[in-house]
MMTF fields as JSON, N, C-alpha, C and O atoms, coordinates in Angstrom:
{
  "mmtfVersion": "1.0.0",
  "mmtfProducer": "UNKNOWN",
  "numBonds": 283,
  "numAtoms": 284,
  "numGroups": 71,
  "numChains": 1,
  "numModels": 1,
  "chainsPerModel": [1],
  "groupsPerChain": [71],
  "chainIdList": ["A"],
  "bondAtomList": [4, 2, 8, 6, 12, 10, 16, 14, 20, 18, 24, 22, 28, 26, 32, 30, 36, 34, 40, 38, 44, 42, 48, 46, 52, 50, 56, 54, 60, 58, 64, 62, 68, 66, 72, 70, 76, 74, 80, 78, 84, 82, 88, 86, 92, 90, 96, 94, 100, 98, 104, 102, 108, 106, 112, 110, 116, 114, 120, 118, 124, 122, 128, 126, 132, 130, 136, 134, 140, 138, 144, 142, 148, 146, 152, 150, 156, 154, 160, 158, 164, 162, 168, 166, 172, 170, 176, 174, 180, 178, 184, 182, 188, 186, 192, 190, 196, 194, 200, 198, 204, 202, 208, 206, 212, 210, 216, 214, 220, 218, 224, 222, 228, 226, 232, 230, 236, 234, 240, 238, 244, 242, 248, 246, 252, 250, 256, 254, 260, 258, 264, 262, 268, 266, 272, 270, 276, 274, 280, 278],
  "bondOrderList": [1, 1, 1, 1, 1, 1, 1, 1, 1, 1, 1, 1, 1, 1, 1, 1, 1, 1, 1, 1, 1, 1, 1, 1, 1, 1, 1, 1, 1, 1, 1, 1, 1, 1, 1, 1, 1, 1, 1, 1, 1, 1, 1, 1, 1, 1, 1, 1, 1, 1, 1, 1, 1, 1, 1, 1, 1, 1, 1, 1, 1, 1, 1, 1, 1, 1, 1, 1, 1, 1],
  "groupList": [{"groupName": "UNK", "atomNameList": ["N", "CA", "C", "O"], "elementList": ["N", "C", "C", "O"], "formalChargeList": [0, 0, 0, 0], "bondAtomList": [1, 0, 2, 1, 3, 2], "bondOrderList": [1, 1, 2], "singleLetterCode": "X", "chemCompType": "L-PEPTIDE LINKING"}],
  "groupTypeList": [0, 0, 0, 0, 0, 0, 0, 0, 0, 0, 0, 0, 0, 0, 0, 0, 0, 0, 0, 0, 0, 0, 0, 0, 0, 0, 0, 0, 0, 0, 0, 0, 0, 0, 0, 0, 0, 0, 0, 0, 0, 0, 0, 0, 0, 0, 0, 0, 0, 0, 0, 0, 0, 0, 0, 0, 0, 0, 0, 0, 0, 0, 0, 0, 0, 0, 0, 0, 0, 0, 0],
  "groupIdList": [1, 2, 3, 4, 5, 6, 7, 8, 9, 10, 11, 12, 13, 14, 15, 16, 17, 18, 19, 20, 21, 22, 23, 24, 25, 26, 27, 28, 29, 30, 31, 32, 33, 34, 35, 36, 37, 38, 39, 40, 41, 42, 43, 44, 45, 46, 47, 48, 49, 50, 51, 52, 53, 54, 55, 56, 57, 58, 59, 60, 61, 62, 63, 64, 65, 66, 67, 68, 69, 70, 71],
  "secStructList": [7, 3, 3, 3, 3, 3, 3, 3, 7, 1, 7, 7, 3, 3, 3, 3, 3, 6, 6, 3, 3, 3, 3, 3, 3, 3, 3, 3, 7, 1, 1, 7, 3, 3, 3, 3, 3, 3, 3, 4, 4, 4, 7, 1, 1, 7, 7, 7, 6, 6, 7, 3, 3, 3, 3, 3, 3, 3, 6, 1, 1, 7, 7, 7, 3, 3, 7, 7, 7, 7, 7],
  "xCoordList": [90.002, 89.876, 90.705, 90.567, 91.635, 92.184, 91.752, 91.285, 91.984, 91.54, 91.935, 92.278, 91.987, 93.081, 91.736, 91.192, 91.519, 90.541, 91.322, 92.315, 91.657, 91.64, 90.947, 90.132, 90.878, 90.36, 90.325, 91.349, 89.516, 89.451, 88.524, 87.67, 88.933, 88.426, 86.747, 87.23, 85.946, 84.942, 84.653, 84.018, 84.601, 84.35, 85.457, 86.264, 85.781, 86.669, 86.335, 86.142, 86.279, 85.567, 86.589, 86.556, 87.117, 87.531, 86.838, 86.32, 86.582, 85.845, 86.973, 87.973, 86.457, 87.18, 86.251, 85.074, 86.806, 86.309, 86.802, 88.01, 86.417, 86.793, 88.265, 89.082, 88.71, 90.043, 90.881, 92.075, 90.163, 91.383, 90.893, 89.711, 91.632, 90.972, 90.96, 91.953, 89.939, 89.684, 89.295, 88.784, 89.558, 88.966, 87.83, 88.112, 86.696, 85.711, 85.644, 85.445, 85.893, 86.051, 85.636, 85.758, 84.751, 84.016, 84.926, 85.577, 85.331, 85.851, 85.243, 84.688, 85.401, 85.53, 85.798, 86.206, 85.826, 86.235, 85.85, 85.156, 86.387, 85.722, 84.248, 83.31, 84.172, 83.174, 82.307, 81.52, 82.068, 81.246, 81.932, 83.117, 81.208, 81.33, 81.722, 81.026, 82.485, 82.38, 82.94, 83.695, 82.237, 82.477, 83.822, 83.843, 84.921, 85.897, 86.335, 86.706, 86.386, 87.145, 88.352, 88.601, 88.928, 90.564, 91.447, 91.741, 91.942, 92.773, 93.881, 94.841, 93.556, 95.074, 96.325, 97.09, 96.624, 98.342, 98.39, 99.494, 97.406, 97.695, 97.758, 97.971, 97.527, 97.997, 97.75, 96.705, 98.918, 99.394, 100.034, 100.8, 99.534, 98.241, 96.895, 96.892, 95.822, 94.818, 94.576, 95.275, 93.295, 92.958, 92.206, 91.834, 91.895, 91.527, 90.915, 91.428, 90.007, 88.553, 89.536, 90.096, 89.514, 90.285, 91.399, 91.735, 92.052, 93.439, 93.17, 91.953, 93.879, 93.81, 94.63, 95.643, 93.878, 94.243, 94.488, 93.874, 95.294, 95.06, 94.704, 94.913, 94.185, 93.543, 93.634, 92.989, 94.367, 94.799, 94.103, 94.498, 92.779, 91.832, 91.753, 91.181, 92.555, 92.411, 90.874, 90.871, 90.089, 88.768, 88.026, 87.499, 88.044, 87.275, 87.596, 86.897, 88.669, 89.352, 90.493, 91.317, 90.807, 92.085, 93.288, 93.016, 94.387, 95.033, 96.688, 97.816, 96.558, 97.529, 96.836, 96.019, 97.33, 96.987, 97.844, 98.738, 97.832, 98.513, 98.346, 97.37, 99.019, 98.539, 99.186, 100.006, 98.681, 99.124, 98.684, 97.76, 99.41, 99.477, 98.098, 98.039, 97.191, 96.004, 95.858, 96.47, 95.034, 95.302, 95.212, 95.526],
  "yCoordList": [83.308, 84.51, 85.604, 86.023, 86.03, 87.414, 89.037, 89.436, 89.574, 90.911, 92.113, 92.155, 93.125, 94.323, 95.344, 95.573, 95.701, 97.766, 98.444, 97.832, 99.681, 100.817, 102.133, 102.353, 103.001, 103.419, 104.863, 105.015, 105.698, 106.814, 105.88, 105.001, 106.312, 105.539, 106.714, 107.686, 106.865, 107.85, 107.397, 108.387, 106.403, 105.73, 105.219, 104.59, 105.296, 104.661, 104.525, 105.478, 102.919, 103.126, 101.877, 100.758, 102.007, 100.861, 100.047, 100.571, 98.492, 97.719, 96.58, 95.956, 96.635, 95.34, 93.921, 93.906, 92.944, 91.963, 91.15, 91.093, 90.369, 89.29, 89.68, 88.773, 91.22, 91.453, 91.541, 91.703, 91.404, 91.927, 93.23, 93.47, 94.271, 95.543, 95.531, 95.418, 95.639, 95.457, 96.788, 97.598, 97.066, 98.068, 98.34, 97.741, 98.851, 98.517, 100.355, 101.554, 99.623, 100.816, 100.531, 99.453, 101.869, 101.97, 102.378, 103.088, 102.136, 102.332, 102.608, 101.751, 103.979, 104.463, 104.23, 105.271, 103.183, 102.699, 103.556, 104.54, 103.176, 103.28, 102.786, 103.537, 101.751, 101.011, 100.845, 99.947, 101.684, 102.009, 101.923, 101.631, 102.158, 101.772, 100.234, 99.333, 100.038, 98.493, 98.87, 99.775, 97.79, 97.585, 96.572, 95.673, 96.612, 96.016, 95.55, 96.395, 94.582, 94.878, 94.133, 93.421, 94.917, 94.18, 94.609, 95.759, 93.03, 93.625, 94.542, 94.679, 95.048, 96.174, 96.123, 97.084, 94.63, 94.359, 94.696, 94.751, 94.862, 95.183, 96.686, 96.945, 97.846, 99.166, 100.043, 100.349, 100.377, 101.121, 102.57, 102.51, 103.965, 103.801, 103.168, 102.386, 103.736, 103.317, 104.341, 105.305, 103.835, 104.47, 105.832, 105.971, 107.129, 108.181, 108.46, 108.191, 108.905, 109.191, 110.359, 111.363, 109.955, 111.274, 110.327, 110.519, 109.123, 108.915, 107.892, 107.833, 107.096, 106.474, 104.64, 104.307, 104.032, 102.609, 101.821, 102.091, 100.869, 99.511, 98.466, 98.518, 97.647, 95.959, 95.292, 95.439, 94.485, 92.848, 91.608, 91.047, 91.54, 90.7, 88.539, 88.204, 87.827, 86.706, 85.482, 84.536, 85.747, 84.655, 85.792, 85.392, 87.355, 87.648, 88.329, 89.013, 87.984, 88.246, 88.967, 88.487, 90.145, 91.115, 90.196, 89.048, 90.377, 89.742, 91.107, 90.625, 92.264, 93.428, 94.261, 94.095, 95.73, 96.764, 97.762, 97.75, 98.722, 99.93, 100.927, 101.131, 101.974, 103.838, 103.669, 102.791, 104.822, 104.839, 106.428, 106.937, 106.984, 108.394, 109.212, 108.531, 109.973, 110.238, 110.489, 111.445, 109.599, 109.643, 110.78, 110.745],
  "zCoordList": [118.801, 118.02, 118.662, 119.811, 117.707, 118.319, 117.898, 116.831, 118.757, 118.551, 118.98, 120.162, 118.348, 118.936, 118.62, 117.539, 119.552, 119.902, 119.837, 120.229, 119.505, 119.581, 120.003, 119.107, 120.818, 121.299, 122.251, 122.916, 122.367, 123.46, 125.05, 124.943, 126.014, 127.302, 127.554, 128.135, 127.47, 127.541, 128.751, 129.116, 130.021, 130.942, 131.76, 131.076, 133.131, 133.522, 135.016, 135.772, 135.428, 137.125, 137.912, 137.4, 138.645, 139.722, 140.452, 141.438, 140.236, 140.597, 141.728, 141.374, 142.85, 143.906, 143.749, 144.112, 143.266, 143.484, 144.102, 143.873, 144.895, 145.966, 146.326, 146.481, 146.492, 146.858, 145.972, 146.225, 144.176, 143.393, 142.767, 143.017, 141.89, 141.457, 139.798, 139.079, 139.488, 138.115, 137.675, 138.449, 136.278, 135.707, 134.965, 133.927, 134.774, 134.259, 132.996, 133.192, 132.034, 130.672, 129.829, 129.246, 129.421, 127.799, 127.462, 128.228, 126.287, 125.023, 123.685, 122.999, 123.335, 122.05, 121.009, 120.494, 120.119, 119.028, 118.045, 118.3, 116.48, 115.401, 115.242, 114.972, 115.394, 115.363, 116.049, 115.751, 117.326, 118.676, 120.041, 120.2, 120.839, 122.368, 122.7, 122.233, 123.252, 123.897, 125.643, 125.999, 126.51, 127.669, 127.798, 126.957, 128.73, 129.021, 130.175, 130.989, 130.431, 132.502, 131.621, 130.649, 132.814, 132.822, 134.008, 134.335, 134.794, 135.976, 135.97, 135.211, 136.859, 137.578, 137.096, 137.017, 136.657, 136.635, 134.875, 134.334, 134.242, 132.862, 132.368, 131.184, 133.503, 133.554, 134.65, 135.224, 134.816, 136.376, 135.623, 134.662, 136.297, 136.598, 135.802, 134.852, 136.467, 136.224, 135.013, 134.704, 134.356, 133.198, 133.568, 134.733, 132.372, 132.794, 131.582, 130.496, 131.706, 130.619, 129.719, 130.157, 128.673, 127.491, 126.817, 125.648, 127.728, 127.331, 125.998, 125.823, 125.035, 124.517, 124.761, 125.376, 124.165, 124.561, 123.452, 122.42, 123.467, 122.719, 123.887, 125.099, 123.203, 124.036, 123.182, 122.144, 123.369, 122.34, 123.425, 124.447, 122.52, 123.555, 122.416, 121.379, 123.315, 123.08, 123.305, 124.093, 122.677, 123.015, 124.079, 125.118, 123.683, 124.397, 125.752, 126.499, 125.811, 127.26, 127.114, 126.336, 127.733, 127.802, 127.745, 128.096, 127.438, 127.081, 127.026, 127.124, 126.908, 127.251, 126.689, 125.783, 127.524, 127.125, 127.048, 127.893, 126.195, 126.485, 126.28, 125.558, 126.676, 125.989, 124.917, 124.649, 124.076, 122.583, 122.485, 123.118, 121.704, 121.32, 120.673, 119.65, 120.56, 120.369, 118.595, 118.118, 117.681, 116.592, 115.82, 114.63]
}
């Protein structure tokens, strides 16, 4: 199943796991809140509560992300 969010970040926290850095973000949708992690290497910097996102999530799982202009 594929899937693309859209979104404001209302949440944004840095999580280390076993030595890698993940992101852990609520997201603002149309359609509600959803929780997200997604590693480091899919946006540098890190995310910041206000900015806007896309997530093209494959089976559930991040899959790319990016900023996108505020609608």
């Amino acid at each position: 199943m594929y899937e693309t969010l859209e979104g404001t970040v209302v949440h944004a926290q840095v999580a280390n796991i076993h030595g890698a850095v993940f992101y852990d973000v609520v997201l603002q949708t149309p359609e509600g809140r959803r929780h997200l992690r997604f590693q480091d290497t899919f946006l540098n910097p890190p995310p910041r509560e206000g900015e806007h996102l896309r997530l093209e999530l494959i089976l559930g799982n991040v899959n790319e992300v990016r900023r996108i202009a505020a609608p």
